[in-house]
C-alpha positions as YAML, in Angstrom:
chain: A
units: angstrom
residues:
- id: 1
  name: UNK
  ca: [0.00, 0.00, 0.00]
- id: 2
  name: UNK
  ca: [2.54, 2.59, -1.05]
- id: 3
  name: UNK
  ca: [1.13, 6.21, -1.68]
- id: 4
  name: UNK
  ca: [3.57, 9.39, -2.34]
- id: 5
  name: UNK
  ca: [6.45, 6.75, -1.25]
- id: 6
  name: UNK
  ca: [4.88, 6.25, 1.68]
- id: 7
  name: UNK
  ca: [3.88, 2.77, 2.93]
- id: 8
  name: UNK
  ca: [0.70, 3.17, 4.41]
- id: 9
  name: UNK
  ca: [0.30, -0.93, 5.91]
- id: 10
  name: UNK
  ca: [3.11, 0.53, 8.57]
- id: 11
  name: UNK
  ca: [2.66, 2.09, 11.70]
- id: 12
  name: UNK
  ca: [4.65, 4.95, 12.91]
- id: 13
  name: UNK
  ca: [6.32, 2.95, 15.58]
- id: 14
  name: UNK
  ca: [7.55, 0.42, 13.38]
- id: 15
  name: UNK
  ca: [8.93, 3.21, 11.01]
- id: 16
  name: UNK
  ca: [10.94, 4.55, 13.97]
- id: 17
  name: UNK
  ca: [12.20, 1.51, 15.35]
- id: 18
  name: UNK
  ca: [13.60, 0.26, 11.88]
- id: 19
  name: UNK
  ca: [14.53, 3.84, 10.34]
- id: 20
  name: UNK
  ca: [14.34, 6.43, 12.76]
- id: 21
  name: UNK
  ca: [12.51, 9.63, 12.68]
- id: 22
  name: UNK
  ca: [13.99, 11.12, 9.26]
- id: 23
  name: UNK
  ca: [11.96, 8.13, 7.64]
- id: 24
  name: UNK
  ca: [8.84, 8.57, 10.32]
- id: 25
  name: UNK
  ca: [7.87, 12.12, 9.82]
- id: 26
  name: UNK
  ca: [5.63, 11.82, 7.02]
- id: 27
  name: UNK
  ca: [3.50, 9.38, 8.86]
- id: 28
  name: UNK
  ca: [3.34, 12.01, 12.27]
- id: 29
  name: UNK
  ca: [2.49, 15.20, 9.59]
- id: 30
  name: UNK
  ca: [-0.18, 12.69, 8.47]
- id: 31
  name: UNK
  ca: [-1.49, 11.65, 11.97]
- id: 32
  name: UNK
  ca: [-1.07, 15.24, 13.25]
- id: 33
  name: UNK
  ca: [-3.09, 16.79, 10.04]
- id: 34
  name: UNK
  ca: [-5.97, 14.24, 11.10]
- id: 35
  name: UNK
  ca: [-6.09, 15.54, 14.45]
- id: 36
  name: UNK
  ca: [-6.22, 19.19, 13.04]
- id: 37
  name: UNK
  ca: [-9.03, 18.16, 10.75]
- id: 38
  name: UNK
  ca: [-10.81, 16.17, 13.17]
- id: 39
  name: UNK
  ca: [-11.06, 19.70, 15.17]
- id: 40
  name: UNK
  ca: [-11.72, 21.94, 13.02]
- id: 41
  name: UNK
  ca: [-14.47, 19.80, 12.23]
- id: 42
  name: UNK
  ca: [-16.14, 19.82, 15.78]
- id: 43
  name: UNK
  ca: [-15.76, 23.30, 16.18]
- id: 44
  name: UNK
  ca: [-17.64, 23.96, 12.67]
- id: 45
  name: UNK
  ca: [-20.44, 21.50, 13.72]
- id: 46
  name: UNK
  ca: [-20.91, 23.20, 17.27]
- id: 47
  name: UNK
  ca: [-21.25, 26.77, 15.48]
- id: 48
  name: UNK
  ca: [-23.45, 25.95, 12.88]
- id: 49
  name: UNK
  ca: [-25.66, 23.95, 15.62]
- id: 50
  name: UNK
  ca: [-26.06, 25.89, 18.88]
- id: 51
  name: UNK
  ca: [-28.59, 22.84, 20.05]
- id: 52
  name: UNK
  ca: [-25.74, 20.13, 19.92]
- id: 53
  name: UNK
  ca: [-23.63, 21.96, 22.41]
- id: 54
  name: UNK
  ca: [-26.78, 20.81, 25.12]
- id: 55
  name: UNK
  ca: [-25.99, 17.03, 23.99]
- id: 56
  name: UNK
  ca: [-23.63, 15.24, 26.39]
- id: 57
  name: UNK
  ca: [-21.86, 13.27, 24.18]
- id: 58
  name: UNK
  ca: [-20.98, 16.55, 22.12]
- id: 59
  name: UNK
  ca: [-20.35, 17.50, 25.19]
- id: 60
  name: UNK
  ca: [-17.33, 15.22, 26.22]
- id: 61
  name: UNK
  ca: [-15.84, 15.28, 22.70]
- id: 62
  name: UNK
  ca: [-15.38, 19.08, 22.80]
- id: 63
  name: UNK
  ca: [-13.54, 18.91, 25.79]
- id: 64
  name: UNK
  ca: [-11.50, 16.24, 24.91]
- id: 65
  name: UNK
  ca: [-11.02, 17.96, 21.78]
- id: 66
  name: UNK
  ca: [-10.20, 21.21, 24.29]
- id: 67
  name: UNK
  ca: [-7.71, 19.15, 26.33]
- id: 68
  name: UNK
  ca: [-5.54, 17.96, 24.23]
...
């Protein structure tokens, strides 16, 4: 499953531990755009919908989302 040169059927872990971090850093710019995205995302969906901030479980993602 190679995309861009990247193999995408390893983990990050097992990048580091068999190449180190100059071979790794694609896969943390990947995982750390997801987080960004993943976000963004909540943040859109809790302005567009004032209603789903009174839902708990939107509740506890937003402040996960807020603690991290």
């Amino acid at each position: 499953m190679n995309s861009l040169g990247i193999d995408l059927s390893k983990s990050v872990t097992k990048v580091m531990s068999d190449s180190g971090f100059g071979k790794a850093w694609p896969y943390v710019v990947m995982i750390m755009l997801v987080a960004v995205t993943s976000f963004v995302q909540q943040k859109q969906i809790s302005g567009r919908n004032p209603a789903a901030a009174s839902n708990p479980q939107q509740q506890m993602l937003m402040r996960i989302g807020r603690s991290c």
